[in-house]
SEVEXTI-913326 format. One record per residue (C-alpha): x, y, z; residue number from 1; residue in one letter. Coordinates in pm, whole numbers, padded with zeros to 5 digits, always signed. Each point is the difference from the previous one (the first is absolute). Example, Ala and Ser with C-alpha at 12.3 -4.5 7.8 and 13.67 -1.06 7.14 Angstrom:
2
+--------+--------+--------+-----+----+
|      X |      Y |      Z |   i | aa |
+--------+--------+--------+-----+----+
| +01230 | -00450 | +00780 |   1 |  A |
| +00137 | +00344 | -00066 |   2 |  S |
+--------+--------+--------+-----+----+
***
This chain:
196
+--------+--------+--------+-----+----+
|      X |      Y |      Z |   i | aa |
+--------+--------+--------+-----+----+
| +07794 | +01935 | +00405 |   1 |  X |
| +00049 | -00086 | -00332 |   2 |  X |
| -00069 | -00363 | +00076 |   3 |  X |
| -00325 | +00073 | +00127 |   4 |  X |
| -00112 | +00233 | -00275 |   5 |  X |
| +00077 | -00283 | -00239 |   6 |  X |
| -00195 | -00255 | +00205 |   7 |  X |
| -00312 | +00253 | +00035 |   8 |  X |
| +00001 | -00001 | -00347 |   9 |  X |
| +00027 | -00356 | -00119 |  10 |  X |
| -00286 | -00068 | +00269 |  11 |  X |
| -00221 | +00261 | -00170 |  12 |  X |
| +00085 | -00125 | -00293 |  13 |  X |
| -00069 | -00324 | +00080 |  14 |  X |
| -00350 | +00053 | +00129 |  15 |  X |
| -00068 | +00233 | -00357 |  16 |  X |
| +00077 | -00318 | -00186 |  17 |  X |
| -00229 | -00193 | +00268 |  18 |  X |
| -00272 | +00206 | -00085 |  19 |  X |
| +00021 | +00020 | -00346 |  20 |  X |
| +00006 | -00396 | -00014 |  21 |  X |
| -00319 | -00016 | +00215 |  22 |  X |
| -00177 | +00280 | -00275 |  23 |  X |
| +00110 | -00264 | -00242 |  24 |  X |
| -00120 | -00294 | +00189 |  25 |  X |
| -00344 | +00173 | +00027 |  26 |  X |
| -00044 | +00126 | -00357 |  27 |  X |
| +00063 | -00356 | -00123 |  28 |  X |
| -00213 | -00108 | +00261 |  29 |  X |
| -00283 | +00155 | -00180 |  30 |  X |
| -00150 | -00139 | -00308 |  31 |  X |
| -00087 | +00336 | -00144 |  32 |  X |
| -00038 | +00358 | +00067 |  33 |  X |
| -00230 | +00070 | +00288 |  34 |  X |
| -00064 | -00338 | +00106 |  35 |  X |
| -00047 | +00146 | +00395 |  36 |  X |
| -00271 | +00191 | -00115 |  37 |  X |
| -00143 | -00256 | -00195 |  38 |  X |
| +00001 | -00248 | +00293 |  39 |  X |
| -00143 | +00289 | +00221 |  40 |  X |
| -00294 | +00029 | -00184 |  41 |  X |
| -00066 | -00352 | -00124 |  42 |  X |
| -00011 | -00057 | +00409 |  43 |  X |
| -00250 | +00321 | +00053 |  44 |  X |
| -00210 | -00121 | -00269 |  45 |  X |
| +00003 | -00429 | +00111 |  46 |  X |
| -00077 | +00209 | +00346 |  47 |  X |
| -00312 | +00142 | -00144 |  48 |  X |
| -00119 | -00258 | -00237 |  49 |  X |
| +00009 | -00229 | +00329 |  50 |  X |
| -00226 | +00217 | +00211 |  51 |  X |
| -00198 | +00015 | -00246 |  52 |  X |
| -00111 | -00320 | -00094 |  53 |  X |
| -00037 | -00043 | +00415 |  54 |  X |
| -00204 | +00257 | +00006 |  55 |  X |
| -00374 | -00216 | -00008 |  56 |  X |
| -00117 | +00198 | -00346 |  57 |  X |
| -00369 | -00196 | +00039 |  58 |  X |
| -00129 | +00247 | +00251 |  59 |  X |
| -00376 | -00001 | -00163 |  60 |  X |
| -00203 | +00363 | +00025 |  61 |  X |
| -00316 | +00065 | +00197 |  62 |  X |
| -00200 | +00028 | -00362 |  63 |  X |
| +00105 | -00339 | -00160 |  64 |  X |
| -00045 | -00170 | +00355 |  65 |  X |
| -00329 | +00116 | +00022 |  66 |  X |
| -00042 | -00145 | -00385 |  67 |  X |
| +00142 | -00335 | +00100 |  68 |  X |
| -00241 | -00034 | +00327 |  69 |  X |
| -00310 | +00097 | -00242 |  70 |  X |
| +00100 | -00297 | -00253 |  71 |  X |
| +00005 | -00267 | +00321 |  72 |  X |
| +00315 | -00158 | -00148 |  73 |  X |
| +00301 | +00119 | -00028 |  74 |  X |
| +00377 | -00212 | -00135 |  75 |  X |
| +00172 | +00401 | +00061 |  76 |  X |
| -00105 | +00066 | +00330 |  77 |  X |
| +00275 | +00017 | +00275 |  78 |  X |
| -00119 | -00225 | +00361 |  79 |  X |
| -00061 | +00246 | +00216 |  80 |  X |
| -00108 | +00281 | -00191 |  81 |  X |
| -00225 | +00272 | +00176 |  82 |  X |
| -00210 | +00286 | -00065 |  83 |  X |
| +00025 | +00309 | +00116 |  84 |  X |
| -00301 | +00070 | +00274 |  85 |  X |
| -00200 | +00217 | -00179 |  86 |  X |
| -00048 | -00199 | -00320 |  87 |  X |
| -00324 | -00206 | +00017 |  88 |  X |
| -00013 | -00308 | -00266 |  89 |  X |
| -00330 | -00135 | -00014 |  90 |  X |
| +00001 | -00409 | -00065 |  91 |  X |
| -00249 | -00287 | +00085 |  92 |  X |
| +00087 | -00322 | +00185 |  93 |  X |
| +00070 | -00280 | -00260 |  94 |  X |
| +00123 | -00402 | +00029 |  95 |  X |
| +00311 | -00046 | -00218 |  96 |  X |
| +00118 | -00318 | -00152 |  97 |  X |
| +00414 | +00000 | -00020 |  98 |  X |
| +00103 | -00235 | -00278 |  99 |  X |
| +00315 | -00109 | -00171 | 100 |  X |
| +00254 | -00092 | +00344 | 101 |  X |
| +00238 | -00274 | -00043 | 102 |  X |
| -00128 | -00293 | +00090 | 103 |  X |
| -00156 | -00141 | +00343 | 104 |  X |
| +00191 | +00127 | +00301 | 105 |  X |
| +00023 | +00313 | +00161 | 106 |  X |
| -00022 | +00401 | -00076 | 107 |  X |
| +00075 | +00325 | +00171 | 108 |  X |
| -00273 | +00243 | +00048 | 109 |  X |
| +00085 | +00353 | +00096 | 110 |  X |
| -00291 | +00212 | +00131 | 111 |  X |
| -00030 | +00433 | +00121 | 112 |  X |
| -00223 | +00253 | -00011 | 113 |  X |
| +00047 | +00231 | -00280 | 114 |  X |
| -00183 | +00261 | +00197 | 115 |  X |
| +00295 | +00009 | +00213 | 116 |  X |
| -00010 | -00043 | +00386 | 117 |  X |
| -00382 | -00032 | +00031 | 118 |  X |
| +00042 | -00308 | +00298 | 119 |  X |
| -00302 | -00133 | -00145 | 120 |  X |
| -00001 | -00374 | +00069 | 121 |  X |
| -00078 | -00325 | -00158 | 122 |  X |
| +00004 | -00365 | +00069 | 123 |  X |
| +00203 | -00278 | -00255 | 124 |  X |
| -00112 | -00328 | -00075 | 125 |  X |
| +00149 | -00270 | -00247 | 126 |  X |
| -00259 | -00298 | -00091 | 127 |  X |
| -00195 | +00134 | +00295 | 128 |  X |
| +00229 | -00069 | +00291 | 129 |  X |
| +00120 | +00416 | +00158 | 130 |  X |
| +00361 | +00029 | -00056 | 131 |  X |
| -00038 | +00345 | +00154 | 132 |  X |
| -00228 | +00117 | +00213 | 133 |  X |
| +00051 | +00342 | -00030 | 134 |  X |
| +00199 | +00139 | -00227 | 135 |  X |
| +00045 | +00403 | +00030 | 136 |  X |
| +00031 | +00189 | -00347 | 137 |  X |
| +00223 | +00264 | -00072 | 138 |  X |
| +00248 | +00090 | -00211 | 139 |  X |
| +00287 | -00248 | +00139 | 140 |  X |
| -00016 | -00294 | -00292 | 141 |  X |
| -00050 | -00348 | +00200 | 142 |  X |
| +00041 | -00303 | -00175 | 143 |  X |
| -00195 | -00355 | +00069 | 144 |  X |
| +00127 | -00317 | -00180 | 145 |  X |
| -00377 | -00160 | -00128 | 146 |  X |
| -00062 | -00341 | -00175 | 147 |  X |
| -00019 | -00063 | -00401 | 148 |  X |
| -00283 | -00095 | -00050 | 149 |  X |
| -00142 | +00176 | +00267 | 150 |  X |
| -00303 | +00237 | +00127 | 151 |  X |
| +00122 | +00329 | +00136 | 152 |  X |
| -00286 | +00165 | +00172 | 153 |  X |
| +00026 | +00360 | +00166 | 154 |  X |
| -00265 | +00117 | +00223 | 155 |  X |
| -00065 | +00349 | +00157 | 156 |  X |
| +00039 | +00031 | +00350 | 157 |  X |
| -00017 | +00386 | +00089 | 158 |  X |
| +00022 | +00317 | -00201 | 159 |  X |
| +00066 | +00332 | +00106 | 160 |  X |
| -00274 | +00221 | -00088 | 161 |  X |
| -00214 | -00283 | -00093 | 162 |  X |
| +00126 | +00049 | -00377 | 163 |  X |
| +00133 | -00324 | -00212 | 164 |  X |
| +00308 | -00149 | +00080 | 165 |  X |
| +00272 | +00045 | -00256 | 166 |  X |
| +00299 | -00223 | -00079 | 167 |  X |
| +00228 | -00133 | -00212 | 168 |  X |
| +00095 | -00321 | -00066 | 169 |  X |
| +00285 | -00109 | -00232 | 170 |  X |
| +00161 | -00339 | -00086 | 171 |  X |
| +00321 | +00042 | -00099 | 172 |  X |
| +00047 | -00358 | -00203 | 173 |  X |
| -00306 | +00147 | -00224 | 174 |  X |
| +00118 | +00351 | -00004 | 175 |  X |
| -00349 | +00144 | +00088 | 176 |  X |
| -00128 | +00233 | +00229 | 177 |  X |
| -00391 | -00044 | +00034 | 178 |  X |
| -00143 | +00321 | +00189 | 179 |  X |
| -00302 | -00072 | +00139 | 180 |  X |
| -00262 | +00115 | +00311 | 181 |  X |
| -00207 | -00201 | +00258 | 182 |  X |
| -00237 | +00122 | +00197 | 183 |  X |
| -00058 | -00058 | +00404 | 184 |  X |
| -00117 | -00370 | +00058 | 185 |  X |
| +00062 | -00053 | -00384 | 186 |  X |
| +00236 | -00225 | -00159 | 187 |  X |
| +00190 | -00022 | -00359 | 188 |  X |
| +00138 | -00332 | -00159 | 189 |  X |
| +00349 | -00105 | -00205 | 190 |  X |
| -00027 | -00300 | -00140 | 191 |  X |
| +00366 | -00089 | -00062 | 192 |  X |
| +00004 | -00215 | -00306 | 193 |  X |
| +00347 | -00160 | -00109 | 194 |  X |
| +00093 | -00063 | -00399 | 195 |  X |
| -00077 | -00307 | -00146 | 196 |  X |
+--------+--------+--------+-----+----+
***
């Protein structure tokens, strides 16, 4: 009996001094007091600033978009930016020249309504020749690769309501968005001229 009270306690004894050694082995594991909680938070905090700076922060307001459309050219403006259904933004049809792309080649042209989902529809043509016959406008961006130099026309199809057709067209090389309006059986122009 006396045999097994001894081993009892050199095994107890042995697993204080096993404990005590892995205390040691963890203070001197850490650099300085409270590193745990350090680490803890630095990770909360990385956490954050990383949804954060995910987080698309250029969401534009109704007011400034309306702003932008008034001006006819905007370098700020989001593609496919919409306003709300009850604002009204009154604007003439206008031709646009589009200067400054890189050289001869090729650009991309995004086009929507920034009405919204109107469905009023329009008919592309580059140098003349249709590259779509009908194109329905809403607030899905669609995006057209067009000659530099080149002649974009857009032409009015059918409006709901009989009002102007509104859209949007931004090329992303230039970093414009021209906001313009044609009426039914009209037409607007870009001339796409490259930098010399």
């Amino acid at each position: 009996m006396r045999k097994k009270k001894l081993e009892k306690e050199t095994i107890s004894e042995f697993d204080k001094s096993e404990e005590i050694e892995d205390d040691e082995e963890g203070k001197s594991s850490e650099l300085f007091f409270g590193e745990k909680r350090f680490r803890t938070a630095l990770g909360i905090l990385s956490i954050l600033f990383i949804f954060l700076f995910s987080v698309d922060l250029s969401v534009m307001s109704q007011e400034t978009g309306v702003e932008e459309i008034k001006n006819r050219v905007s370098e700020v403006m989001a593609a496919g930016f919409t306003l709300d259904a009850e604002i009204t933004v009154e604007l003439d049809a206008r031709d646009f020249e589009v200067t400054g792309f890189d050289g001869y080649g090729t650009a991309r042209m995004l086009i929507w309504d920034f009405k919204g989902d109107t469905n009023n529809e329009i008919q592309i043509l580059v140098d003349g020749q249709v590259i779509r016959e009908v194109h329905v406008l809403n607030s899905n961006v669609a995006a057209y690769s067009v000659p530099v130099p080149g002649l974009v026309t857009i032409r009015g199809l059918s409006s709901d309501a009989g009002a102007p057709i509104t859209y949007a067209v931004k090329f992303p090389d230039r970093k414009q968005t021209l906001f313009n309006v044609v009426p039914t059986n009209g037409t607007n122009t870009y001339k796409l001229v490259p930098r010399f």
